[in-house]
C-alpha positions as CSV (number, residue, x, y, z in Angstrom):
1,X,0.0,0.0,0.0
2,X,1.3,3.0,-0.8
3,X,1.2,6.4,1.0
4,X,-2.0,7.8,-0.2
5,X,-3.9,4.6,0.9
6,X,-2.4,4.5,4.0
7,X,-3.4,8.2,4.5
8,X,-6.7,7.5,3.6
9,X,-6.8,4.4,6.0
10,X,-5.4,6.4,9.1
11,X,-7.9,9.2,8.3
12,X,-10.5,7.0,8.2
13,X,-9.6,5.1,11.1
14,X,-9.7,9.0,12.8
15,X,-13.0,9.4,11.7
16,X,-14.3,5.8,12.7
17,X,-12.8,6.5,16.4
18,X,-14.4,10.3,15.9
19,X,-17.8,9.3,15.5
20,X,-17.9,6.5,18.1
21,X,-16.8,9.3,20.4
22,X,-19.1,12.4,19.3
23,X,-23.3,12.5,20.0
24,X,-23.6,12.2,16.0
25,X,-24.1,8.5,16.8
26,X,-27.1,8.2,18.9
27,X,-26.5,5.1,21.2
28,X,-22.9,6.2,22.1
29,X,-23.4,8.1,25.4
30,X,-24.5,4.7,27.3
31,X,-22.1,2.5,26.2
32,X,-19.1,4.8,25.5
33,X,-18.9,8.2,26.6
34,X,-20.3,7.8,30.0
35,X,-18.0,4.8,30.8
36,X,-15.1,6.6,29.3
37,X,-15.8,10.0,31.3
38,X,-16.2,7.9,34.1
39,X,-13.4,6.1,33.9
40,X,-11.1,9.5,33.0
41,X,-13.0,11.3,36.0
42,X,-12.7,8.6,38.6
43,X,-8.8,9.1,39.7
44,X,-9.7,12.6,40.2
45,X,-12.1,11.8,43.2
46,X,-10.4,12.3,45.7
47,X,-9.7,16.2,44.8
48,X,-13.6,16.6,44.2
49,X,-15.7,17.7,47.3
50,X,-18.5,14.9,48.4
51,X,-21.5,16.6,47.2
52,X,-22.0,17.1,43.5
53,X,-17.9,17.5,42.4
54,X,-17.9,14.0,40.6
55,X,-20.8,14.8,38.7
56,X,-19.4,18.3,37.5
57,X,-16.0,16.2,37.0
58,X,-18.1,13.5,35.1
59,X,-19.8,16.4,32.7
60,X,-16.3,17.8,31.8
61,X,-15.1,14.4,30.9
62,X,-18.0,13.9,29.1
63,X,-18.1,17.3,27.3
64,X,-14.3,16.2,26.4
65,X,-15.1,13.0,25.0
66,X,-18.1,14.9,23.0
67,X,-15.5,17.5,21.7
68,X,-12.1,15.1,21.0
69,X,-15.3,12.9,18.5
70,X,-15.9,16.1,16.7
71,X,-12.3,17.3,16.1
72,X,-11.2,13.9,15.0
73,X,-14.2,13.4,12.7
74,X,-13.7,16.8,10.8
75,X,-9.6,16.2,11.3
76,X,-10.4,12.4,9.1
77,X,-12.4,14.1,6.7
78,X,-10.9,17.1,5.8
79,X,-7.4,17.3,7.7
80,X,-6.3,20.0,5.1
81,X,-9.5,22.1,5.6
82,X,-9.8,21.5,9.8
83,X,-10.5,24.5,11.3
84,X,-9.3,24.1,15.0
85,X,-11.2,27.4,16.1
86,X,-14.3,26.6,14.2
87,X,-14.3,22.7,14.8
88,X,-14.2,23.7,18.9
89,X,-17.1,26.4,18.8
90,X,-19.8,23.6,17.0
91,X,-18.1,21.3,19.9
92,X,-19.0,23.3,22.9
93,X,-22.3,24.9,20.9
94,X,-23.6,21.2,21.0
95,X,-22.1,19.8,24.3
96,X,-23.6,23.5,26.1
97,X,-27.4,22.5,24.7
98,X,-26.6,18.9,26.0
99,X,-26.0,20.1,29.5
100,X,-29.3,22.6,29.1
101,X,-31.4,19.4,27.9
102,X,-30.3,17.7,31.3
103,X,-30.7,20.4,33.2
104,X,-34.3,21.0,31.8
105,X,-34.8,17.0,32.9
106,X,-35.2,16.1,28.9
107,X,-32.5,14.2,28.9
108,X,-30.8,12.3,32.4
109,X,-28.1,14.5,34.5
110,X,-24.8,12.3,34.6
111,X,-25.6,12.1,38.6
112,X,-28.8,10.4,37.2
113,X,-26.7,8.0,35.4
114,X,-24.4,6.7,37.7
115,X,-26.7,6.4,40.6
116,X,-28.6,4.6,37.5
117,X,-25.3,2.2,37.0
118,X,-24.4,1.6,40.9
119,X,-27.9,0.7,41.6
């Protein structure tokens, strides 16, 4: 293979690992982003206050997981075109009406989840 197919293959593979990561795909959140934000957030608890710290530590890793999915997707399918500034604004934009829909009780918190998963 030569080294426009492997290019191709690597940016592909980006945006595979891109859209398993951002909301575009819509079962994601149970079975990858929530674990993974867990599992980034977790050895952080012990510099997190009882109350509701882990859950605002769980929303950031979760807002991070949202926006690393986006910037890879638009990094595999246009890695000449990315535009870091604009690729980050459509990131938050989303992850921001994400955490109004949870607050609103549309969609569950991330404290609704993981008492949801340690039950």
């Amino acid at each position: 293979m030569h080294k426009k197919g492997l290019q191709y293959a690597w940016r592909s593979f980006l945006f595979g690992v891109g859209y398993i990561l951002s909301p575009v795909s819509f079962w994601n959140d149970a079975l990858i982003n929530f674990p993974l934000a867990y599992a980034m957030a977790y050895p952080f608890t012990g510099f997190v206050s009882e109350g509701g710290g882990f859950a605002m530590l769980l929303g950031i890793m979760y807002m991070i997981t949202n926006i690393v999915g986006f910037l890879l997707m638009q990094y595999g399918f246009a890695p000449q075109k990315t535009n870091l500034r604009s690729a980050m604004i459509w990131s938050i934009l989303y992850t921001a009406i994400v955490i109004i829909l949870s607050y609103k009780g549309i969609i569950p918190s991330p404290q609704e989840i993981i008492n949801w998963i340690n039950a």
